[in-house]
C-alpha positions as MATLAB code, in Angstrom:
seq = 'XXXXXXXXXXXXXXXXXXXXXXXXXXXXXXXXXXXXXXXXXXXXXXXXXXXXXXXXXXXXXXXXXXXXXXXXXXXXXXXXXXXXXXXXXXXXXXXXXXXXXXXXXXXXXXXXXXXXXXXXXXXXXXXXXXXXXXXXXXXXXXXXXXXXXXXXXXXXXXXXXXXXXXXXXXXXXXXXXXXXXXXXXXXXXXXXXXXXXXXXXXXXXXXXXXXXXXXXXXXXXXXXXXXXXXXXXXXXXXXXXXXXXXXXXXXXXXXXXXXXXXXXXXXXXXXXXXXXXXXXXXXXXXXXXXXXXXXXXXXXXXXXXXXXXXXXXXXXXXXXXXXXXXXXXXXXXXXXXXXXXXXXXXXXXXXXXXXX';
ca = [
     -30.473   33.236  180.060;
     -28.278   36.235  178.512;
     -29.875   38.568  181.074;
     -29.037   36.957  183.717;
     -24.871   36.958  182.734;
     -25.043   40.401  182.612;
     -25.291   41.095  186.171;
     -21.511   41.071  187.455;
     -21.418   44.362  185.302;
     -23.542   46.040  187.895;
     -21.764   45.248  190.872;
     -19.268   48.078  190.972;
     -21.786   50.552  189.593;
     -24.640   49.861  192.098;
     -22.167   49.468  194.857;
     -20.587   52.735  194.052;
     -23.970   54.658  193.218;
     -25.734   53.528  196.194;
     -23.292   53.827  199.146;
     -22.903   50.135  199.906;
     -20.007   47.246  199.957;
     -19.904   45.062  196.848;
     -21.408   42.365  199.310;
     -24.306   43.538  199.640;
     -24.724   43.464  195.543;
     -23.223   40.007  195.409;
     -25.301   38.755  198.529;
     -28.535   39.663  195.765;
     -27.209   38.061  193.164;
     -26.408   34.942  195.049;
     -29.801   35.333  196.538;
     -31.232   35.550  192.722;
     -29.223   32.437  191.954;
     -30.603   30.172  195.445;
     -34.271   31.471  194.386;
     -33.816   29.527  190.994;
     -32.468   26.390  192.066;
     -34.749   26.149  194.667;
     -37.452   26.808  192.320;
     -36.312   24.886  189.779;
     -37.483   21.212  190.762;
     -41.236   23.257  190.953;
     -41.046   24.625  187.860;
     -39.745   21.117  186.074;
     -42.227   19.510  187.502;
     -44.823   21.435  186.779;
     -43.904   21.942  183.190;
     -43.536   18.038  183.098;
     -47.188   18.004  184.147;
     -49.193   20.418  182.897;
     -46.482   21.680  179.645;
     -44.104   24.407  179.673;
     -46.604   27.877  178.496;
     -47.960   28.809  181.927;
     -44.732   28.461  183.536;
     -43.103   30.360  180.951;
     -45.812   32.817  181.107;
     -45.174   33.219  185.084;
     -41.624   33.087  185.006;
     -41.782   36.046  182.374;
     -43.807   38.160  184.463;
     -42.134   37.597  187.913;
     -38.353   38.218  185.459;
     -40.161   41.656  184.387;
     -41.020   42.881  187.884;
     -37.483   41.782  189.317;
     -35.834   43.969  186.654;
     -37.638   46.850  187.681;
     -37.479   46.539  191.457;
     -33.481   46.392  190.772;
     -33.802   49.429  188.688;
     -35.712   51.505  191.313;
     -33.988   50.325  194.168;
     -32.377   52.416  197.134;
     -30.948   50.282  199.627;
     -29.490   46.821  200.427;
     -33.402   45.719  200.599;
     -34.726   46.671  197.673;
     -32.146   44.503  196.101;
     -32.428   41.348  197.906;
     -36.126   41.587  196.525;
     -35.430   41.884  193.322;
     -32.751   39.018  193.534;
     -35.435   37.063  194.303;
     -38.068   38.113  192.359;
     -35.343   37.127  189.499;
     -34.258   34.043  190.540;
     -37.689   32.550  190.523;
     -38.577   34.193  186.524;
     -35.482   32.505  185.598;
     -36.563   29.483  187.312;
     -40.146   29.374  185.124;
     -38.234   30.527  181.800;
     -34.801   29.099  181.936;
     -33.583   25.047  181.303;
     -36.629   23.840  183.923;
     -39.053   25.022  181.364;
     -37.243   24.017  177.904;
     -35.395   20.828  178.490;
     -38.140   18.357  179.144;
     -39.935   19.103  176.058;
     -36.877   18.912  174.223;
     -35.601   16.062  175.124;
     -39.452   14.423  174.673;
     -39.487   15.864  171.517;
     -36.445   14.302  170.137;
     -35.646   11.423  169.116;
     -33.377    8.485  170.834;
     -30.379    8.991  168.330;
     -30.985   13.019  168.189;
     -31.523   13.739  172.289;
     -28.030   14.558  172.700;
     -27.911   16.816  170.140;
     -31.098   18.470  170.555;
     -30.249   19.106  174.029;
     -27.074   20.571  173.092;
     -28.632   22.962  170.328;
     -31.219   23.835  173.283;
     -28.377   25.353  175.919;
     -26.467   26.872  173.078;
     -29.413   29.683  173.211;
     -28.363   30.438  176.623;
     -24.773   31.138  175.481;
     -25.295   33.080  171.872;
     -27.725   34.904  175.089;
     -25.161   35.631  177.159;
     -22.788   36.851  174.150;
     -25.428   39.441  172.703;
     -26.354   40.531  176.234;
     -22.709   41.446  177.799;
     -22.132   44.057  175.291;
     -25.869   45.132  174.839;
     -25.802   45.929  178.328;
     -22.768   47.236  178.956;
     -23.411   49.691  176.256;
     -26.358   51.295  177.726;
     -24.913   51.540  181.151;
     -22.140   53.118  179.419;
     -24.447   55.959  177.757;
     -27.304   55.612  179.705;
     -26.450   54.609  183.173;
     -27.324   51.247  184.735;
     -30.718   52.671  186.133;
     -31.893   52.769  182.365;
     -29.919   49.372  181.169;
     -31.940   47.557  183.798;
     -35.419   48.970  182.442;
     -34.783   47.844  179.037;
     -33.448   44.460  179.763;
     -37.140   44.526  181.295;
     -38.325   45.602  177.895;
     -36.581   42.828  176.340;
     -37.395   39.819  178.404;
     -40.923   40.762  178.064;
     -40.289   38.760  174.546;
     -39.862   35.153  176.508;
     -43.689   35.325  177.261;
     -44.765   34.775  173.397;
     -41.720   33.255  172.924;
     -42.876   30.122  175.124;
     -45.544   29.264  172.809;
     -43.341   27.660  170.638;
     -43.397   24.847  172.908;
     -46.586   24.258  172.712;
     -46.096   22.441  168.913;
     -44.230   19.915  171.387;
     -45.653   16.458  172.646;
     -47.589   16.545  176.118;
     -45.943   15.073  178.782;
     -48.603   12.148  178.764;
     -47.344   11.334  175.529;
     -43.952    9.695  177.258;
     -43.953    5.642  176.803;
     -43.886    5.750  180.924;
     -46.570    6.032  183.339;
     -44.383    6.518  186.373;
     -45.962    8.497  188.977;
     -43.720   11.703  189.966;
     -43.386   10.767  193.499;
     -42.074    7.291  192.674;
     -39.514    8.888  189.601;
     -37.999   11.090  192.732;
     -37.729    7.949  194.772;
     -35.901    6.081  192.327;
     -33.560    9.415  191.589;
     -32.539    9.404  195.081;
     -31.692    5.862  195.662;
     -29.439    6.087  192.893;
     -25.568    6.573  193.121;
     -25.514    8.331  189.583;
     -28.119   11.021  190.756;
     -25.832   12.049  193.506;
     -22.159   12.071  191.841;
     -24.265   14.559  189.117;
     -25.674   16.991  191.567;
     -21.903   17.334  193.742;
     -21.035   17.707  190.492;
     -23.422   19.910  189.348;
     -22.676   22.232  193.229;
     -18.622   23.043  191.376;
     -20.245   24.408  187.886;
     -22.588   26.408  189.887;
     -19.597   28.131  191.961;
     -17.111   28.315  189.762;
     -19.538   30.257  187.117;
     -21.371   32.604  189.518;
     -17.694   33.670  190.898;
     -16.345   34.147  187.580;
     -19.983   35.802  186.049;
     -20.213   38.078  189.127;
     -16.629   38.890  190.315;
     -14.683   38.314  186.803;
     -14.750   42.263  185.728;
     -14.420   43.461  189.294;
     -10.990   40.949  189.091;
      -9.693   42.820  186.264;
      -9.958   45.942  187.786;
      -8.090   45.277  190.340;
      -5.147   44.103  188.561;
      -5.015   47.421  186.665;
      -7.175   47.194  183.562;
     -10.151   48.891  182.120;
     -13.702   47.913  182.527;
     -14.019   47.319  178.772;
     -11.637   44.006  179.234;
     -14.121   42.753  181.783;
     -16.859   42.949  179.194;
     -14.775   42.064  176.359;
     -13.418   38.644  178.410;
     -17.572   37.807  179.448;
     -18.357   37.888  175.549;
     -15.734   35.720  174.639;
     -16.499   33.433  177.559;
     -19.919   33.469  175.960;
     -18.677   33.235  172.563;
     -16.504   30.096  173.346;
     -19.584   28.988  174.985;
     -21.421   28.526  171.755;
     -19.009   26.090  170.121;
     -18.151   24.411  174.144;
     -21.547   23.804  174.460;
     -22.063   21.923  170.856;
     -18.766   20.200  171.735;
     -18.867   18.775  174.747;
     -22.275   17.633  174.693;
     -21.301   15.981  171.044;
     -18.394   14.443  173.156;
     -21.105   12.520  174.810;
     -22.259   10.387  171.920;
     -18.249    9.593  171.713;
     -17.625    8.371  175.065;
     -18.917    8.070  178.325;
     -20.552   10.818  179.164;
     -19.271   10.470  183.175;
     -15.483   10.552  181.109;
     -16.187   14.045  179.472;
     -17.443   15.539  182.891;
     -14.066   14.066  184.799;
     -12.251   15.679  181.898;
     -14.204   18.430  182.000;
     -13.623   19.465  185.488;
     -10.028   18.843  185.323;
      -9.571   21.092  181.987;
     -11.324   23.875  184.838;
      -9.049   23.509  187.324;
      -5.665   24.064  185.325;
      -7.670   26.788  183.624;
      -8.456   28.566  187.560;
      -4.603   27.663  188.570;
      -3.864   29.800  185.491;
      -5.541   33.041  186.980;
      -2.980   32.427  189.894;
      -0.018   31.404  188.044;
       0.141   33.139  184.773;
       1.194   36.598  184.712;
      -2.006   38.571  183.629;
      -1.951   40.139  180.632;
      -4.586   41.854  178.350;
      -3.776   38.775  175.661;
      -3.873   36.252  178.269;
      -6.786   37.485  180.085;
      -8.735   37.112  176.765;
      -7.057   33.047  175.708;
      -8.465   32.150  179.349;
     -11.576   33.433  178.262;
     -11.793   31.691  175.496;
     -10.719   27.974  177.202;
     -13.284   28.624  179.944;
     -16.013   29.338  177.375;
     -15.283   26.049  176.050;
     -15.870   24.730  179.084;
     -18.674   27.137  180.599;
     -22.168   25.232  179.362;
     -20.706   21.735  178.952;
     -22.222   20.511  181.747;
     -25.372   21.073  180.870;
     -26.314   18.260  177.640;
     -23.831   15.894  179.459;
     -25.523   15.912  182.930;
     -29.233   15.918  181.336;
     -28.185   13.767  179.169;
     -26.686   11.512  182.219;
     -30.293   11.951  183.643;
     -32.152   10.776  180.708;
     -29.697    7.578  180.454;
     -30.726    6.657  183.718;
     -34.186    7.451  184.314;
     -35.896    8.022  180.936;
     -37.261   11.295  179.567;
     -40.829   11.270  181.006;
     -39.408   13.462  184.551;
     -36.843   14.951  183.020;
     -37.684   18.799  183.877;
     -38.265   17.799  187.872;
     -34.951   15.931  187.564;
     -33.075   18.612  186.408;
     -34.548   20.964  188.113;
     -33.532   18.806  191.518;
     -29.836   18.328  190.599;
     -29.658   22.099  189.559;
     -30.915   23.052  193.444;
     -27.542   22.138  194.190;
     -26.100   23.933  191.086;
     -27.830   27.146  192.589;
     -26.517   26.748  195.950;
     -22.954   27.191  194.590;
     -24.057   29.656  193.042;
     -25.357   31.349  195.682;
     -21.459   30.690  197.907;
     -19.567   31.907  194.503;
     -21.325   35.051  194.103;
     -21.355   35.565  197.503;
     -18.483   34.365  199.208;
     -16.726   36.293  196.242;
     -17.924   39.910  197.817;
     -17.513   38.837  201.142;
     -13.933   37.536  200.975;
     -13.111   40.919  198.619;
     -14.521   42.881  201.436;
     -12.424   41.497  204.202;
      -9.242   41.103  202.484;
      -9.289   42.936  199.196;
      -8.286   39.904  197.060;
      -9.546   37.153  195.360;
      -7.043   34.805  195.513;
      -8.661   32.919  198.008;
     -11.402   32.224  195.822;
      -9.734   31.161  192.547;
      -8.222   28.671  195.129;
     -11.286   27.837  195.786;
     -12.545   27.480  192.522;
      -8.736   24.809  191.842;
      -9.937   22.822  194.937;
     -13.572   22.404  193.870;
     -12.896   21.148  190.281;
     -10.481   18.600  191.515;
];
């Protein structure tokens, strides 16, 4: 999951390297993002089925080959493909894979927790990644950076046997058939409210992931700050994550999400409002990594409140479809609008308008 943050520090680089617009390098990373989400129910259900190794396994493999497409490609092509070929390893190695044997494996009183501790990886990930990348682009060029990260996520496939110490999916108290679990889901009120909800944290963190540095480099400052502003949104993201998905076992978890959201939007009308400075650049960093991975134990946890643990993987993995797809309109719309206007503005707009 740390990988996959790093990729709004290629944008500029690629785009300048290879002779195209930055929409073309935002259209594959939005493209990576859509291939996830809609792989995601797949691979949840799948894991939820059979266990969590041979997706892993898969998802490792196809993450690997992406990595190097991206590395050795030429044109606008070659990246879309290895977009793609992302998107789905980070479907089969990412939360679809991990959550539903976590939250079987814990118990009633611990889930909330346990599902906390579990997307925490993904953000002490992203905050060992951003510099670890950025510093091999820096010495080596982003040609090489990409090759290692291969290297490196080459680790997930032994990794995923870890899970297998977990309790099979048969073990869950219910026998509900998949089909009739997905029924249920969508006949629900709940189910929907998550997955709008679920759309805003997918736009507002691919625009901020993918267009964030490219942001602060139009306003004047150094690449570094872009980097620097990522780790601390990662960083934050650590101690967010634990927080907010603690704040669930304190109140409704439906109330932390509406706060939440809110907290996002004054944060996005700050970028607007504020005058930017390298010192306030970094304190919004640090309130939006509060705020970055909350979503995650509160909405799972939302999931497993209302339709038990047994499905939880497909579940998630159908409500985060719709994460993906704004995540696929804020990386994208974020190049597009630069493009035609040469601002952003529009877009942290967007971002106000969404969280409300």
């Amino acid at each position: 999951m740390g990988i996959r943050q790093t990729f709004g520090l290629y944008v500029a680089p690629i785009s300048r390297d290879l002779g195209i617009g930055r929409e073309s390098v935002a259209l594959a990373i939005a493209l990576l993002n859509l291939a996830w989400g809609a792989a995601a129910p797949f691979a949840g259900a799948f894991a939820d089925k059979f266990g969590s190794i041979r997706v892993i396994a898969a998802g490792a493999a196809l993450y690997i080959t992406g990595l190097v497409i991206m590395a050795n490609a030429t044109d606008e092509k070659g990246l879309v493909i290895s977009g793609v070929m992302i998107g789905l390893g980070v479907a089969g190695t990412g939360f679809s894979a991990v959550l539903g044997v976590v939250g079987r494996a814990a118990p009633d009183n611990k889930r909330q927790l346990a599902l906390s501790l579990a997307t925490m990886g993904s953000a002490v990930g992203q905050f060992v990644a951003l510099p670890f990348a950025h510093v091999l682009m820096d010495g080596y060029g982003w040609v090489f950076s990409l090759l290692v990260l291969a290297a490196v996520a080459a680790v997930m496939a032994p990794l995923g046997w870890a899970l297998a110490s977990g309790p099979p999916p048969a073990a869950s108290q219910s026998t509900q058939k998949l089909r009739d679990a997905l029924y249920e889901a969508l006949a629900h009120k709940g189910f929907w409210l998550l997955t709008a909800g679920f759309f805003v944290c997918g736009f507002h963190i691919a625009f901020v992931a993918v267009h964030l540095p490219g942001y602060l480099v139009e306003k004047g400052f150094t690449p570094q700050l872009g980097v620097i502003a990522l780790m601390l949104v990662g960083l934050a993201n650590i101690a967010g994550t634990y927080l907010c998905g603690r704040a669930g076992d304190f109140m409704e978890k439906r109330i932390a999400l509406t706060i939440l959201y809110t907290l996002r939007a004054v944060i996005f009308l700050g970028f607007l409002y504020v005058p930017l400075t390298q010192a306030s650049v970094l304190v919004f960093a640090v309130l939006l990594g509060l705020l970055w991975l909350g979503t995650i134990p509160l909405t799972s946890g939302m999931l497993v409140t209302f339709f038990g643990a047994r499905w939880l993987s497909m579940l998630y993995g159908v409500v985060f479809l719709s994460h993906q797809v704004g995540s696929f309109l804020g990386a994208w719309l974020g190049g597009r609008i630069y493009d035609a206007t040469k601002s952003y503005d529009s877009m942290w707009w967007a971002c106000v308008a969404l969280g409300v």
